[in-house]
N, C-alpha and C positions, 0 to 999 in steps of 0.2 A: 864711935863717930860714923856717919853714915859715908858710905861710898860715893865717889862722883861719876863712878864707872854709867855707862848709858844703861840703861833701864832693861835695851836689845841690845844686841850685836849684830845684829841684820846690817845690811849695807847703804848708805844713804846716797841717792841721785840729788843733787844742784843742778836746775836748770836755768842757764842764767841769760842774757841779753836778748830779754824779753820781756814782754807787756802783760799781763796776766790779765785776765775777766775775773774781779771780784769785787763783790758789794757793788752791783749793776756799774763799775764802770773799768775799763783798763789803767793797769795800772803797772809802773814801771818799779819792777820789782822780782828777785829769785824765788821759784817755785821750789821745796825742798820735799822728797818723796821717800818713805822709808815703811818697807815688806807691804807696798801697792796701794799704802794711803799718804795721805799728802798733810806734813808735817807741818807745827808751828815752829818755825825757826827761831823765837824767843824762849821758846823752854827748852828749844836744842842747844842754845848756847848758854844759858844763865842755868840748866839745871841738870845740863848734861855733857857739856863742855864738848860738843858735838862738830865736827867735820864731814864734809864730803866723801865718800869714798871713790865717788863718778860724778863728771860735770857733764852736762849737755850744751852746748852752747847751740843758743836758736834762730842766732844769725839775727837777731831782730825783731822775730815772729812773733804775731800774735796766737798768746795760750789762752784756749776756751775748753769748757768743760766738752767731753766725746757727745755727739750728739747721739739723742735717742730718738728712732723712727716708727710712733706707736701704729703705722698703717701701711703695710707693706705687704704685696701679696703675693708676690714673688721675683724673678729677675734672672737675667742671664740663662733664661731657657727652661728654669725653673717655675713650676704652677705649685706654690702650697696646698693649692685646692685637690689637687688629681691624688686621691690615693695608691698606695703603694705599699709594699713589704719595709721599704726602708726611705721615709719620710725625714729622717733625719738628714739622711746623705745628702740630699736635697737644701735643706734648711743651713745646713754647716757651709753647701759650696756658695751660698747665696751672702752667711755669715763674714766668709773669706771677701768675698770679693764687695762688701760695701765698706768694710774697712779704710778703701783709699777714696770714700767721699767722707771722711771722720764719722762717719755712724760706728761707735763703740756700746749700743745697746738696743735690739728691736720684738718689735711684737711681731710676728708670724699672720699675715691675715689670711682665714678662711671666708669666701662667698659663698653663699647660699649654698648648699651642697644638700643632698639627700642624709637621711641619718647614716647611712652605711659610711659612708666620707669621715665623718665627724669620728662613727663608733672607733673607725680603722686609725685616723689620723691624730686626734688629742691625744692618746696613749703614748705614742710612741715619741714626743717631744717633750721633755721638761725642762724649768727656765734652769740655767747653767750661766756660770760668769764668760764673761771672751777670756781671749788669751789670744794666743799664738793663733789658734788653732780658726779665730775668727769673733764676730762682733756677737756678745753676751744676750740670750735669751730669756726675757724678761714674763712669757707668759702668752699666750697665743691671743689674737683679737678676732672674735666670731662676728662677723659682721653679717646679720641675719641668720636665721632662716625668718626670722620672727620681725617682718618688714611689709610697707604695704605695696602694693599691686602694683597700685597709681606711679609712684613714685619709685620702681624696681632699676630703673636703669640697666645696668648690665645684670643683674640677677636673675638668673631663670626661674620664670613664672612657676614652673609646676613642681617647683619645691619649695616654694612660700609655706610656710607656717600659721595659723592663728593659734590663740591662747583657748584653751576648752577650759581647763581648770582653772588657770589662771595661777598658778602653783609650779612648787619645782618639779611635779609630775609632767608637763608641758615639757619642760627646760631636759628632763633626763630622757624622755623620748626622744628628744631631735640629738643630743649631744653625746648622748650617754654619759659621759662624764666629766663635771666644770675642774676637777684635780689643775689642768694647768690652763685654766681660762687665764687672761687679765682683765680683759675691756670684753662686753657684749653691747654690739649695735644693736636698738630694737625702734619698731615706730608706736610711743605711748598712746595712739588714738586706739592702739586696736584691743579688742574688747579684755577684761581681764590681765592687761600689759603690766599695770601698776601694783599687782599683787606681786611681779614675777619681778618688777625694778626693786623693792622691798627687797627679797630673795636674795638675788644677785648680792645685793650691797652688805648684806646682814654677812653673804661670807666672804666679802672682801673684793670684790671684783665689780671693778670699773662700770656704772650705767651710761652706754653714749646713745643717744637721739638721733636718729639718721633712717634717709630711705622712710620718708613720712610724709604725712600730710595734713598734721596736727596743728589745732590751732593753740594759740598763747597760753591759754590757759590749761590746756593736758598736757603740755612741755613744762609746765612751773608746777602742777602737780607731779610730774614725775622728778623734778629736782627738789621738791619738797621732801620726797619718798626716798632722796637720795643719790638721782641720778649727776653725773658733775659736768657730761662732753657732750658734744654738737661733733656728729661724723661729718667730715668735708662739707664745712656749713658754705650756704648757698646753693650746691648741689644736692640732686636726689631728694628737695624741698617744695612746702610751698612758695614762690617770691613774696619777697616784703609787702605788705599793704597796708596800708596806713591806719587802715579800719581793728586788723587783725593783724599785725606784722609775723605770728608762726612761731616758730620757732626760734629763726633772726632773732626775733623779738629777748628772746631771753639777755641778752649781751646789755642792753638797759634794764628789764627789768627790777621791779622794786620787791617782787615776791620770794627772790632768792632771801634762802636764812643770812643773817646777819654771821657773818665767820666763813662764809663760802663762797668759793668762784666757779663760776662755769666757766669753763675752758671749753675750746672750740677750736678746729681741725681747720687746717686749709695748703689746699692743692696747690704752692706760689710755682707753679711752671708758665704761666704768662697765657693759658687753656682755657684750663678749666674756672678761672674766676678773672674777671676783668680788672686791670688795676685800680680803675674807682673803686670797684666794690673792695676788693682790695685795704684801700683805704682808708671807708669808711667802717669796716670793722674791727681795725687798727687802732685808727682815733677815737671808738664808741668806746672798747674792751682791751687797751693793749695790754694788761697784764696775763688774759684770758688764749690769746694767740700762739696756736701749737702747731709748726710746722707739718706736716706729713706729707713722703711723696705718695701713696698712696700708687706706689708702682706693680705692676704688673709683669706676668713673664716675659717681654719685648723688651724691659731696661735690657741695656747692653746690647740689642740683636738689633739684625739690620732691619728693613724694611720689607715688611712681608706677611701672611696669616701666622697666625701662633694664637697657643691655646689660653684659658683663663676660665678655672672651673670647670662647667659642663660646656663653655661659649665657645664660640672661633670667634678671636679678632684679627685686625687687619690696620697693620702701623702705617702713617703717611705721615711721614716728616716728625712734627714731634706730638702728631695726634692719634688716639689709639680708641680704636670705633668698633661696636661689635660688627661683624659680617655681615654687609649688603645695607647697614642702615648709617645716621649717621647719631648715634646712639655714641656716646663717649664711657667708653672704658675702664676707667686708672689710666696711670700716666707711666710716662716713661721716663719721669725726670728723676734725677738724683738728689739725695740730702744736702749736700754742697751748692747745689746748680739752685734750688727751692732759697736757701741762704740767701743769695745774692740776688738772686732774682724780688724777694722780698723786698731786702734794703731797696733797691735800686729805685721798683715801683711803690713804695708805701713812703721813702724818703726818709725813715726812719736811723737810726744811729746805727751802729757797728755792735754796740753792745746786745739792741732789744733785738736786734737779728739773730744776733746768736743765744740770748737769752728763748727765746721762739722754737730754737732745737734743741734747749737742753733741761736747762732748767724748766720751763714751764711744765713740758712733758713728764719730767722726772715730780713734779708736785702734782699732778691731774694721778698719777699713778702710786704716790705715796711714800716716793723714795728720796723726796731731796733731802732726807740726811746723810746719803750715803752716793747720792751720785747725779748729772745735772749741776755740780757746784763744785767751787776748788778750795773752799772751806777747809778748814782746819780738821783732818779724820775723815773726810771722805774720800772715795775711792779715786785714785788718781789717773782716772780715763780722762782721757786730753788729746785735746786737736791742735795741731800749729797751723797757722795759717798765715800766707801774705796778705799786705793791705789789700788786695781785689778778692780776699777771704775766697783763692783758691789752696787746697790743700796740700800742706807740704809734709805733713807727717802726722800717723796717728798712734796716740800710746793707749795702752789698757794695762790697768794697775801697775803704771809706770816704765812698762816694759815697753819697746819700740815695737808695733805690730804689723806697720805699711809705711814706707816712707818712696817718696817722688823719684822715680827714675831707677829707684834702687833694681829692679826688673831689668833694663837696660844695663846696668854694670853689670849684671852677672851673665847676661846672654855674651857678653861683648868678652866676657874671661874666656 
């Protein structure tokens, strides 16, 4: 006769008086989480006559999958761009502390940097899960060198790239090595681009469109080719036009293959895109809609120069400018603040808001079977949150890793 003993003897978390995000909508319902993934509670009791061995009670809160932040370039003093001996240190103090905006998974962004940046700094990062120890590294996002002029933004000019071969000869010159890429920004007008979006994709890494000045049709040959993201669409682009809408343009599109979504990036700090525009890419593409704060080493710092790459910028209030111009930066906003600020101005539900930081991004990147979703078997990285989706606690693989105030009690022991 077969046993009814459980399958593991691992410990199982109940989290109970709460709303869960699943199957696009909340639902009043126990989360049950057992050795960091998230249990179907019908085969824990009908096949394994399963209990509790820890409750969480969540007062209420709404449970959303941990968000992931595929555009992040640094924070709290930190530059990912400026190399160093120990690029890691850096990356992990950055990982700690966006933890209490529920980011439980992000991409590392580098700007345009010389090769020697790239040679020195891809090396020393690989993607690693969070924990304790801070939010899970998913694969670095090289946002240029391989961008155009016109449309550079904060990018320093005199490290732009073009394509000579058009090959991954181009790609290992500037990088040295894609070992822990995820996403590479590039702008498909520029000559030989589409040989090098092939490349990319054939070994698994994200093509996004950005920092361009491509019209309709060399954005839908490069998503033809493969490419799936739009970097901080609206920014660093051509504007919409009616003749040629650009890149924009892709979000209707009829050239996309039949089985595929382009997903596309956006800065909701209330800045860098206007809440119409806002809006109307919302209601064109909202499956497509992928939070990013696309922050900069001034998140968390006060008001003042700080660096970014090879730049000096210069924070005013919540706007971040390169030096002496009024050229915009990255932002300084947080994953949480991006959340709400979304809902607010796009008018959208509670659900597609947070669908926007987790899920979407976790499918642009490959991984909603394992995370991005509170599915049955995926990883159980989880945000709580109050109805004003500020953050009250964030778990990774079930374990509590920032929770509100908890900083406070201990100073106050």
């Amino acid at each position: 006769m077969p046993s009814n003993k459980s399958v593991s003897d691992a410990p199982i978390t109940q989290f109970v008086n709460c709303r869960i995000l699943r199957d696009h909508k909340l639902q009043r319902e126990d989360l049950w989480v057992r050795e960091g993934r998230i249990l179907d509670p019908e085969k824990l009791f009908f096949d394994e006559q399963g209990y509790a061995d820890k409750r969480v009670d969540c007062e209420g809160s709404i449970v959303a999958p941990g968000f992931i932040d595929v555009q992040i370039n640094g924070g709290y003093g930190i530059d990912f761009s400026q190399a160093s001996d120990d690029v890691s240190s850096g990356i992990s103090f950055v990982a700690k502390k966006i933890l209490e905006h529920g980011v439980t998974s992000f991409c590392p962004t580098l700007v345009t940097s010389p090769p020697a940046v790239y040679h020195k700094v891809l090396p020393q990062v690989k993607a690693q899960n969070g924990g304790q120890h801070g939010a899970g590294v998913l694969g670095f996002h090289l946002e240029g060198p391989f961008i155009s002029e016109e449309k550079k933004g904060a990018h320093p000019e005199q490290y732009l790239r073009t394509f000579r071969s058009g090959g991954i000869e181009d790609l290992a010159e500037a990088y040295g090595s894609l070992d822990n890429a995820a996403i590479v920004t590039l702008a498909p007008e520029l000559e030989s681009s589409q040989a090098a979006v092939k490349e990319l994709c054939q070994r698994g890494i994200t093509v996004s469109l950005g920092h361009s000045v491509a019209n309709l049709s060399q954005a839908e040959e490069a998503v033809q080719n493969g490419a799936s993201f739009i970097t901080h669409l609206f920014n660093a682009m051509l504007p919409f036009h009616h003749r040629d809408p650009g890149i924009v343009g892709l979000l209707t599109s009829d050239k996309v293959p039949a089985g595929r979504t382009v997903y596309y990036g956006m800065i909701a700090d209330g800045i860098h895109t206007n809440p119409a525009a806002l809006r109307i890419a919302h209601r064109a593409h909202p499956s497509g809609l992928v939070l990013v704060t696309d922050a900069i080493t001034a998140m968390g710092l006060p008001p003042g120069r700080h660096t970014l790459g090879q730049q000096v910028i210069e924070i005013h209030g919540l706007h971040a400018y390169v030096a002496g111009t009024k050229t915009l930066s990255g932002s300084i906003a947080t994953m949480d603040m991006c959340v709400r600020h979304f809902k607010q101005a796009s008018g959208c539900s509670v659900e597609e808001a947070l669908a926007a930081a987790s899920l979407h991004p976790a499918q642009l990147l490959g991984i909603s079977h394992k995370k991005g979703n509170l599915d049955y078997g995926s990883d159980a990285d989880l945000v709580l949150l109050d109805d004003a989706l500020n953050v009250r606690s964030t778990y990774i693989s079930g374990e509590e890793v920032w929770r509100k105030g908890s900083r406070e009690k201990k100073s106050a022991v």
